[in-house]
C-alpha positions as CSV (number, residue, x, y, z in Angstrom):
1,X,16.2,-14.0,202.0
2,X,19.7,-14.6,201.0
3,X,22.5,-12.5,202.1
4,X,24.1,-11.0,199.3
5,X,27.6,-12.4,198.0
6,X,30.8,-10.8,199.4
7,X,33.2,-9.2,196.7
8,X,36.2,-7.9,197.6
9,X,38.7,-6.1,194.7
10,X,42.3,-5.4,195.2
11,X,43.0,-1.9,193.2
12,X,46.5,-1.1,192.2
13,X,47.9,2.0,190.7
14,X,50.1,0.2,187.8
15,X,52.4,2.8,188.4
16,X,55.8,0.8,190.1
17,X,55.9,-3.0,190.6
18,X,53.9,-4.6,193.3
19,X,55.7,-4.3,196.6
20,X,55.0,-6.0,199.6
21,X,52.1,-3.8,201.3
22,X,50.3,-4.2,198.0
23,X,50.9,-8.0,198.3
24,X,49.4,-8.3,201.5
25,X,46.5,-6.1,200.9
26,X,45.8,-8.2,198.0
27,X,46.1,-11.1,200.3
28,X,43.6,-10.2,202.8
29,X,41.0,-9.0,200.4
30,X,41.6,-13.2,198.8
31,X,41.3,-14.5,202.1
32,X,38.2,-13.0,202.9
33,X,36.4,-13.8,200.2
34,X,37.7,-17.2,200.2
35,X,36.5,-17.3,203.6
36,X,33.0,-16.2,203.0
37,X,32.5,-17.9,199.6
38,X,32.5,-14.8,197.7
39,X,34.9,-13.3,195.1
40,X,37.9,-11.1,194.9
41,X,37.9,-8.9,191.4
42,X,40.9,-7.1,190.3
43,X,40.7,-3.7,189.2
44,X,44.3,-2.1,187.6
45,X,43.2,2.0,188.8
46,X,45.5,3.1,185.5
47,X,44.0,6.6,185.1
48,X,47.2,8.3,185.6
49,X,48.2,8.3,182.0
50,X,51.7,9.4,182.5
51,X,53.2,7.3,185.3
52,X,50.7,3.8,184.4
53,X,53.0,1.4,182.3
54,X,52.4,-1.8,180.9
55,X,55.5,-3.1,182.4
56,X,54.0,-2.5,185.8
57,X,50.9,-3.9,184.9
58,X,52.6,-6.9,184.0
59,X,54.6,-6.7,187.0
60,X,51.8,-6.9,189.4
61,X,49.8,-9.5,186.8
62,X,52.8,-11.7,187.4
63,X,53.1,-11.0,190.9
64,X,49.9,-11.9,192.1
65,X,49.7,-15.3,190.2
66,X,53.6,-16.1,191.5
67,X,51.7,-15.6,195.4
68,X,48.9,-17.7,193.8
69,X,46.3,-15.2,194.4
70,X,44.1,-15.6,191.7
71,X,41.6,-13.3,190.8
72,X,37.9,-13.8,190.0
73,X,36.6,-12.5,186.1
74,X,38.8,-10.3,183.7
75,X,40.7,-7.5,184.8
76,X,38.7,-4.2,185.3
77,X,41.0,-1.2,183.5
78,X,39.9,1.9,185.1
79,X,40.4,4.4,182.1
80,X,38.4,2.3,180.2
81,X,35.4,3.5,182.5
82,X,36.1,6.9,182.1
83,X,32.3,7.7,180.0
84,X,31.2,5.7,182.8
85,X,32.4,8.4,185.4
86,X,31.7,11.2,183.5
87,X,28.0,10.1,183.1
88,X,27.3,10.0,187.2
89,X,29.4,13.5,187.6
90,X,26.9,14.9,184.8
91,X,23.8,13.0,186.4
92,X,24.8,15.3,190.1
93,X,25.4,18.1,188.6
94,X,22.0,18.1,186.6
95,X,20.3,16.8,190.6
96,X,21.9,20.3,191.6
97,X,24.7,18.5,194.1
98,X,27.6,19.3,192.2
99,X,28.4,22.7,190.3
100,X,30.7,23.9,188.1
101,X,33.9,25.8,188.9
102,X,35.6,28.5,187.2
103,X,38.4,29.1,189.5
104,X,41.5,29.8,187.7
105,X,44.7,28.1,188.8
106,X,46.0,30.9,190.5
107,X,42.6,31.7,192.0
108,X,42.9,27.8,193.9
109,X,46.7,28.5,195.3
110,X,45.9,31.7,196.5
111,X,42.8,30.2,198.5
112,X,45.0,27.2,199.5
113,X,47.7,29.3,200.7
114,X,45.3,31.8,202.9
115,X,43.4,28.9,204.6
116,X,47.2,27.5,206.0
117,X,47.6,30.3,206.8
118,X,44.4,30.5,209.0
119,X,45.0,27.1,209.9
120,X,42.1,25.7,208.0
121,X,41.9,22.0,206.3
122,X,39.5,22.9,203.9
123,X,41.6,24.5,200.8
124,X,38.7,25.4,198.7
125,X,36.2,28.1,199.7
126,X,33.2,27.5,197.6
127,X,33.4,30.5,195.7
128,X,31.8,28.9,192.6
129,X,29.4,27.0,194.3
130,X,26.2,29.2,194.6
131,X,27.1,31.9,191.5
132,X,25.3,32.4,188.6
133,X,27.4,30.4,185.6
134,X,26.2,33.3,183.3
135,X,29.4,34.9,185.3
136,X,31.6,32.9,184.1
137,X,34.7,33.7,182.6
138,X,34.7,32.0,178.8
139,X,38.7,31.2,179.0
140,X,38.5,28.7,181.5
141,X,37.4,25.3,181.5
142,X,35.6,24.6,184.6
143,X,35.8,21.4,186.5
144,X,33.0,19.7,187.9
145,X,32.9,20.1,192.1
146,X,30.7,17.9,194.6
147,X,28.3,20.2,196.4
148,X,29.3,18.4,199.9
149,X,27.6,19.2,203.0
150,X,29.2,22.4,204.6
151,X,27.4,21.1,208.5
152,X,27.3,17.7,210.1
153,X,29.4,15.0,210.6
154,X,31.0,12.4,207.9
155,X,31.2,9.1,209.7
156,X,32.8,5.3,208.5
157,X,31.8,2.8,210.9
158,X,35.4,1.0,209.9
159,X,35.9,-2.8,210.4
160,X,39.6,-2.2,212.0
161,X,39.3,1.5,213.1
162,X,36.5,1.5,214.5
163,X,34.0,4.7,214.3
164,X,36.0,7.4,212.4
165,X,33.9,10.6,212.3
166,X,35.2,13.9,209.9
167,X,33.7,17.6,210.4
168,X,32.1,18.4,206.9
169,X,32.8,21.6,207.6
170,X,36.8,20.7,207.2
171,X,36.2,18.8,204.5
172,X,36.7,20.3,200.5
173,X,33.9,20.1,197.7
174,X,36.0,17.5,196.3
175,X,36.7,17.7,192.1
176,X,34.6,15.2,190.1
177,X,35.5,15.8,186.7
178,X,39.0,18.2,185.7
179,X,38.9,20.7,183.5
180,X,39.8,18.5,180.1
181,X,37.2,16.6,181.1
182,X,39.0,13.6,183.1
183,X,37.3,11.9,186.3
184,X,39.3,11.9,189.3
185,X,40.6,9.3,191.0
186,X,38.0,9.7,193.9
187,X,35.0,10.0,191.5
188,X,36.4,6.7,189.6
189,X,37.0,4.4,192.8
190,X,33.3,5.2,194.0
191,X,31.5,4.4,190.7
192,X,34.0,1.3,190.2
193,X,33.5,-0.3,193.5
194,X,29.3,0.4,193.1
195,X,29.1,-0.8,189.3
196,X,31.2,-4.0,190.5
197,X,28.7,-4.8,193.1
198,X,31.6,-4.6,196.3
199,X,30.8,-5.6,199.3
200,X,33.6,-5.2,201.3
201,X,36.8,-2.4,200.9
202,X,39.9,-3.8,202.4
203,X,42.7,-1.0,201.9
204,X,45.8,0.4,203.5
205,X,45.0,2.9,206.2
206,X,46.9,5.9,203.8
207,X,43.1,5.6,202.1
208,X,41.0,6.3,205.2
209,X,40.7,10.3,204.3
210,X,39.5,8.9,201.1
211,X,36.6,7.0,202.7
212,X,35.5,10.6,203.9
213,X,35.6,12.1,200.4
214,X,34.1,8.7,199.1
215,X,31.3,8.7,201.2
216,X,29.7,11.9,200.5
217,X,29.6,10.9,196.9
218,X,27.9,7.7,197.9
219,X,25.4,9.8,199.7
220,X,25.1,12.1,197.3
221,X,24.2,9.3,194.6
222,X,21.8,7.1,196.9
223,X,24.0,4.7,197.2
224,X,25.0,1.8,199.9
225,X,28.0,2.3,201.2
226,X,30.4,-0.7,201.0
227,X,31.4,-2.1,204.5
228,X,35.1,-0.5,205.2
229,X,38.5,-2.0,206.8
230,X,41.5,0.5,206.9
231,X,44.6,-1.9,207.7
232,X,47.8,-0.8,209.0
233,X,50.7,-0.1,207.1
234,X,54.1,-1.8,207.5
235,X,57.0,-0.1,208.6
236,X,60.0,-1.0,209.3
237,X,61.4,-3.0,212.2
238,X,62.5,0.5,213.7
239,X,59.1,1.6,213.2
240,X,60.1,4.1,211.1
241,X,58.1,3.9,207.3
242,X,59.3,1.0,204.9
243,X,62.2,1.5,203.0
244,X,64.1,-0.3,200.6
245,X,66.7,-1.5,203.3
246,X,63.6,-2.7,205.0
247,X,62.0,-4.6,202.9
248,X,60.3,-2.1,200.7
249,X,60.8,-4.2,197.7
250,X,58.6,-5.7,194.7
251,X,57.6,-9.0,194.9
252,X,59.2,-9.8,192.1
253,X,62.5,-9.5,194.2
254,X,61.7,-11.4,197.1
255,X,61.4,-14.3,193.8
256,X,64.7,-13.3,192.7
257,X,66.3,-13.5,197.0
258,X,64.6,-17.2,196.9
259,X,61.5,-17.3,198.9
260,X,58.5,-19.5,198.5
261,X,55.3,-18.0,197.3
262,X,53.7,-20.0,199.9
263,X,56.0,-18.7,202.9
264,X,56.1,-15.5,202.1
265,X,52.0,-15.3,202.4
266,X,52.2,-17.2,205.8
267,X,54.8,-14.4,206.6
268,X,52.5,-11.5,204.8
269,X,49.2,-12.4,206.8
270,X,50.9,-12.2,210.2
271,X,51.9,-9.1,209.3
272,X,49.2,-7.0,211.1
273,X,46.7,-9.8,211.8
274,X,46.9,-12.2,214.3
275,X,45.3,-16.0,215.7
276,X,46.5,-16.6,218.8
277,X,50.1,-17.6,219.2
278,X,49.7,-19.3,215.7
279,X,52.6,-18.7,213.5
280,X,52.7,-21.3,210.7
281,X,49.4,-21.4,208.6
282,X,48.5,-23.9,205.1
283,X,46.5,-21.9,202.8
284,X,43.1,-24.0,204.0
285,X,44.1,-23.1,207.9
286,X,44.5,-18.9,206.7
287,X,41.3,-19.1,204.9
288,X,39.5,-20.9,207.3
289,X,41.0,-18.5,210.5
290,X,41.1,-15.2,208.7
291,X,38.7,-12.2,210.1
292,X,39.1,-8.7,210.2
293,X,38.9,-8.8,213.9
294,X,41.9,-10.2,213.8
295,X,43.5,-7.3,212.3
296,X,45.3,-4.6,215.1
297,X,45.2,-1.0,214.2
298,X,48.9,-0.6,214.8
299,X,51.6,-0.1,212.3
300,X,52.9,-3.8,211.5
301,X,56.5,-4.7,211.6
302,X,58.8,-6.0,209.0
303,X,61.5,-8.5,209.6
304,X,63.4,-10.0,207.5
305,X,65.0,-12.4,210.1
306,X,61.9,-13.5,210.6
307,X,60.7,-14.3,206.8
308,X,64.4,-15.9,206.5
309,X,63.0,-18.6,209.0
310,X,59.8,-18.8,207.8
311,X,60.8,-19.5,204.8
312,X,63.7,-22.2,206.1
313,X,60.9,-23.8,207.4
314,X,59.0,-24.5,204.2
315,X,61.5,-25.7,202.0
316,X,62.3,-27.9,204.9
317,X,58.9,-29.1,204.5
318,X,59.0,-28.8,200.6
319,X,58.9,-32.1,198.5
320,X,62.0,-32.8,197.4
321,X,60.7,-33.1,193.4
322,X,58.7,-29.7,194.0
323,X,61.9,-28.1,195.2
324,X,64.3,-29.1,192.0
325,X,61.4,-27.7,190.0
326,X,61.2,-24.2,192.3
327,X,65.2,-24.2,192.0
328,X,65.2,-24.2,188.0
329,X,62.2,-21.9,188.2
330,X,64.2,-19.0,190.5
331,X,67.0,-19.2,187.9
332,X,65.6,-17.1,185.7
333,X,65.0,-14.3,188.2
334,X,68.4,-14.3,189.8
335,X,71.2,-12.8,187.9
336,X,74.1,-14.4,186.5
337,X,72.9,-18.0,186.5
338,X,72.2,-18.1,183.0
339,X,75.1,-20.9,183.3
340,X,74.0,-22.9,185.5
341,X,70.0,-23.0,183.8
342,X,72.2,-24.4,180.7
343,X,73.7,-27.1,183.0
344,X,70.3,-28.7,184.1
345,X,70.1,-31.8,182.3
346,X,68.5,-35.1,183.4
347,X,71.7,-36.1,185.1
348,X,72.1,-33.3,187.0
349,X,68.3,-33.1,187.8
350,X,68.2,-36.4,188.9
351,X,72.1,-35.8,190.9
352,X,69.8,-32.6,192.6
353,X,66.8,-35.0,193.6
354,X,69.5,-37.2,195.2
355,X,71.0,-34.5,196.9
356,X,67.3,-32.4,198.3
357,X,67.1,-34.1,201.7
358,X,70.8,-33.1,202.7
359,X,70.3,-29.8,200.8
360,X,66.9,-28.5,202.0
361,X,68.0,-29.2,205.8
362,X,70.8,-26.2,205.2
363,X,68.7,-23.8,203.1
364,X,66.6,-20.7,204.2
365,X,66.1,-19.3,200.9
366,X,66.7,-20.9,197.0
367,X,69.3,-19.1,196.7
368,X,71.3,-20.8,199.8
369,X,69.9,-24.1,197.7
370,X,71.4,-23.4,194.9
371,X,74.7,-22.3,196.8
372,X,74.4,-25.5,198.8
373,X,74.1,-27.4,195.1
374,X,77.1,-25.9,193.2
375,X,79.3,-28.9,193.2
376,X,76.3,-30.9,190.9
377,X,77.6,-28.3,188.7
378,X,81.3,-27.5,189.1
379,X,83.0,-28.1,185.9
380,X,86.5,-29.7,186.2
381,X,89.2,-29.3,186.8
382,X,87.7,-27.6,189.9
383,X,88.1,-24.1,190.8
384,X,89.1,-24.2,194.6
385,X,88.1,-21.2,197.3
386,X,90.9,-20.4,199.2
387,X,89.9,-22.4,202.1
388,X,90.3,-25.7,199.9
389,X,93.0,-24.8,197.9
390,X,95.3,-24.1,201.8
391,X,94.0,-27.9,202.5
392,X,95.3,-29.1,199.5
393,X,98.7,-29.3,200.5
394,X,101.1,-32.2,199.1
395,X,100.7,-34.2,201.7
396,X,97.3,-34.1,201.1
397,X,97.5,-34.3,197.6
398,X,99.1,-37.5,198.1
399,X,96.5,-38.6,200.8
400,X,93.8,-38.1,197.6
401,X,95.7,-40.0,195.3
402,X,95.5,-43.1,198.0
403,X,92.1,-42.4,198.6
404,X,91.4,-42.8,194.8
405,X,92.7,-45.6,194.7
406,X,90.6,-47.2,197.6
407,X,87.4,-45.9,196.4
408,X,88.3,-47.5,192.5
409,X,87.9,-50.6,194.2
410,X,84.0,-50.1,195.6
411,X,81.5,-52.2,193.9
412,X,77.9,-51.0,194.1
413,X,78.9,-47.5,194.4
414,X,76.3,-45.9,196.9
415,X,76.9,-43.7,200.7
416,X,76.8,-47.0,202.4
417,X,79.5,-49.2,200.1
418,X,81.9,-45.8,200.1
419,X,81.5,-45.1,203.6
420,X,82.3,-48.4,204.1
421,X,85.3,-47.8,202.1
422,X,86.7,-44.7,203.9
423,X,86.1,-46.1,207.9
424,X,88.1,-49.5,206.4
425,X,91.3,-46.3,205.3
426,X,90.9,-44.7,207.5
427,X,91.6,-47.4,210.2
428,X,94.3,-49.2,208.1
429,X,96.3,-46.0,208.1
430,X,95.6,-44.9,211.6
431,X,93.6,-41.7,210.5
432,X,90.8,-40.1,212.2
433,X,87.6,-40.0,209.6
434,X,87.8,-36.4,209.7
435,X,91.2,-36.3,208.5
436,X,90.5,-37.9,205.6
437,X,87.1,-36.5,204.8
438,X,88.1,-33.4,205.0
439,X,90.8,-33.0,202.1
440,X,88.4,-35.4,200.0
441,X,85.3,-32.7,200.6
442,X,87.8,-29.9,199.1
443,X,89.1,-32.5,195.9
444,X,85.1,-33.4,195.2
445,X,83.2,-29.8,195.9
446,X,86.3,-27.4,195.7
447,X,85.1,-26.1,198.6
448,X,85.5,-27.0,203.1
449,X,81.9,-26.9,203.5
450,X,78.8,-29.3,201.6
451,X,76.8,-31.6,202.9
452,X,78.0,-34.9,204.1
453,X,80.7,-36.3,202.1
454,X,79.1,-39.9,201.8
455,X,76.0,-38.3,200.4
456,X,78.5,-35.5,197.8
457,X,80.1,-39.5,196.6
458,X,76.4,-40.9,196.3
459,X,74.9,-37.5,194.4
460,X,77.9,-37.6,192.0
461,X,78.7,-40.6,191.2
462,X,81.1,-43.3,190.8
463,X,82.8,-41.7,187.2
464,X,82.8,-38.1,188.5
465,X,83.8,-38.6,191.9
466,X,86.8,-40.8,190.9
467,X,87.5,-38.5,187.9
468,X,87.5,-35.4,190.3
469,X,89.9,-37.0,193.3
470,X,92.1,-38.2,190.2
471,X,92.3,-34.4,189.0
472,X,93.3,-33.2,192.4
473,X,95.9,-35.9,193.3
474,X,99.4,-36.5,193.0
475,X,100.8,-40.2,193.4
């Protein structure tokens, strides 16, 4: 007999974008049923009416394909279900294991506030669970309550925890249905995850109450209870809970700050899981490596030093053709480089290509790339930093205007022919080559720092190059 196929589902509340736990949660639940040949659904748990947007949903849509996580089958809504959940809380309360409650509002924070007061976890005290409906008051709307066992022990036999075991008799007759009539988010998830045929829950560790509450409605259904993994959260590299300073950031910004989808999953399965002293994973080597034995029970910690150099790493690794189209990509994420998206052409393209190998070698993130790239895109007359602008002096001026006139002569313009050019100057006027490639790097980029000066010649050209010295010279 077969084994039955593994399906995982990543389930976020479209309620805010998807930030990074969300990410890697979603990551782990891909790899694992990449791993095993099975599938990972994705199920959008909007049934919070008022806080669910369709910008979020968007958001995370956008999010998850950006990481190249894709999902398998359409997207499961979860208030489309709602009959669905409804039908199974009517189907236990007519098998007698749920009830109806009549408790009024101030009936529920008057219990709540007596059993803190005692010390108690369970809030509710069952006062509705064994009277006679006919008693019922006819102004309220009764929810619909799990009759959950009041002896015993709950226990998830989790795939990262370990064996997690809950008194019943601290544990609530949970609410199936609300009062208008609404399924609750606990009744939803459990119908969901058994009408979707998963195999395999892979969830923050905020969710392992939940599997408590979950399982008793499993039980109290008949039915098999999917295996469980409760990972860790992320905090911070204090170890203090994820903030925004932190990290604590949509995906969609760590597009916008310039990092790779591909690094920043190498970076997000680390993050809690480990292989070894293995750092640096392709796609192929996570799927093929990735088991939740792997994964610690300890609170993960974010660093963005860390990512930075991850993510240096890949674009150092990047083909250079990949990387002009990732650059052009990231412009529309980052603001104020609505300019510089109008100033891509097939010149400049082709001057960026040309320019990749020396470019890449500087760059952690896009952004640094695209800094690294400005003078592709300087218009002229340059604007000079102040740095430049102090090494212009009129000597120097002068020294460009020489220099202009030396490289006007270069046939075959290329690094080689106008390096050649600038040692042959530089030795016929007793200069150092730093000397004179250092007011030339200021006339050509504006700026006392781009990549080698030979290459900044070869990436612009012999028309630009000589048209930007001739701009900054005097004679």
């Amino acid at each position: 007999m077969t084994a039955p196929q593994i399906v995982t589902r990543f389930a976020p509340s479209p309620t805010g974008f998807l930030h990074i736990g969300g990410a890697r949660t979603a990551l782990f639940n891909w790899l694992y049923a990449k791993k095993h040949g099975g599938k990972m659904l994705l199920r959008i748990e909007d049934t919070d009416r008022e806080r669910s947007t369709k910008e979020a949903i968007d958001a995370i849509l956008d999010g998850l394909k950006w990481l190249e996580l894709g999902w398998d089958g359409d997207v499961i809504y979860q208030f489309s279900r709602a009959a669905r959940h409804r039908e199974v809380a009517e189907q236990l309360l007519a098998d007698g294991k749920a009830y109806r409650c009549y408790a009024t509002a101030e009936e529920l924070a008057a219990m709540r506030e007596k059993a803190r007061a005692e010390g108690r976890t369970r809030l509710y005290d069952g006062m509705w669970r064994d009277r006679d409906p006919a008693t019922a008051p006819s102004d309220v709307k009764p929810t619909i309550r799990l009759r959950a066992p009041q002896t015993g022990e709950t226990v998830i036999e989790d795939q990262v925890q370990g064996r997690v075991v809950w008194q019943n008799e601290n544990l609530d007759d949970l609410v199936l249905l609300r009062g208008d009539g609404t399924p609750t988010y606990m009744l939803a998830v459990v119908v969901d995850d058994h009408d979707m045929g998963v195999t395999h829950v892979i969830r923050g560790d905020d969710h392992l109450i939940n599997a408590a509450r979950q399982k008793q409605i499993y039980d109290a259904m008949g039915w098999t209870l999917p295996s469980m993994s409760h990972i860790p959260l992320i905090h911070g590299p204090d170890g203090s809970k994820l903030s925004k300073r932190h990290g604590a950031l949509g995906v969609d910004a760590y597009r916008a700050m310039g990092y790779l989808p591909a690094a920043l999953r190498n970076y997000l399965v680390r993050l809690g899981w480990s292989h070894g002293d293995q750092e640096i994973f392709s796609t192929e080597e996570m799927i093929a490596a990735f088991d939740l034995s792997g994964v610690g029970r300890a609170a993960a910690r974010f660093d963005f030093a860390k990512l930075e150099n991850l993510n240096g790493h890949y674009i150092r690794h990047a083909d250079d053709q990949s990387l002009v189209r990732m650059f052009e990509d990231v412009l529309d994420y980052v603001p104020g480089r609505s300019e510089l998206k109008a100033k891509l052409n097939d010149t400049t393209r082709a001057q960026l290509l040309k320019a990749m190998p020396s470019l890449k070698e500087r760059a952690k993130t896009l952004i640094e790339l695209i800094d690294g790239a400005y003078f592709i895109f300087a218009d002229r007359p340059l604007e000079l930093d102040a740095k430049a602008a102090a090494l212009l002096t009129g000597e120097n001026r002068k020294l460009i205007g020489q220099l202009h006139s030396a490289l006007e002569k270069v046939e075959g313009w290329s690094s080689a022919t106008t390096e050649a050019a600038l040692r042959i100057f530089a030795e016929e006027n007793s200069l150092k080559l730093g000397a004179v490639a250092q007011p030339l790097r200021a006339a050509l980029t504006g700026r006392t720092t781009s990549p080698g000066i030979f290459e900044v010649l070869d990436v612009l050209g012999r028309e630009e190059s000589l048209g930007r010295l001739k701009d900054q010279s005097t004679t």
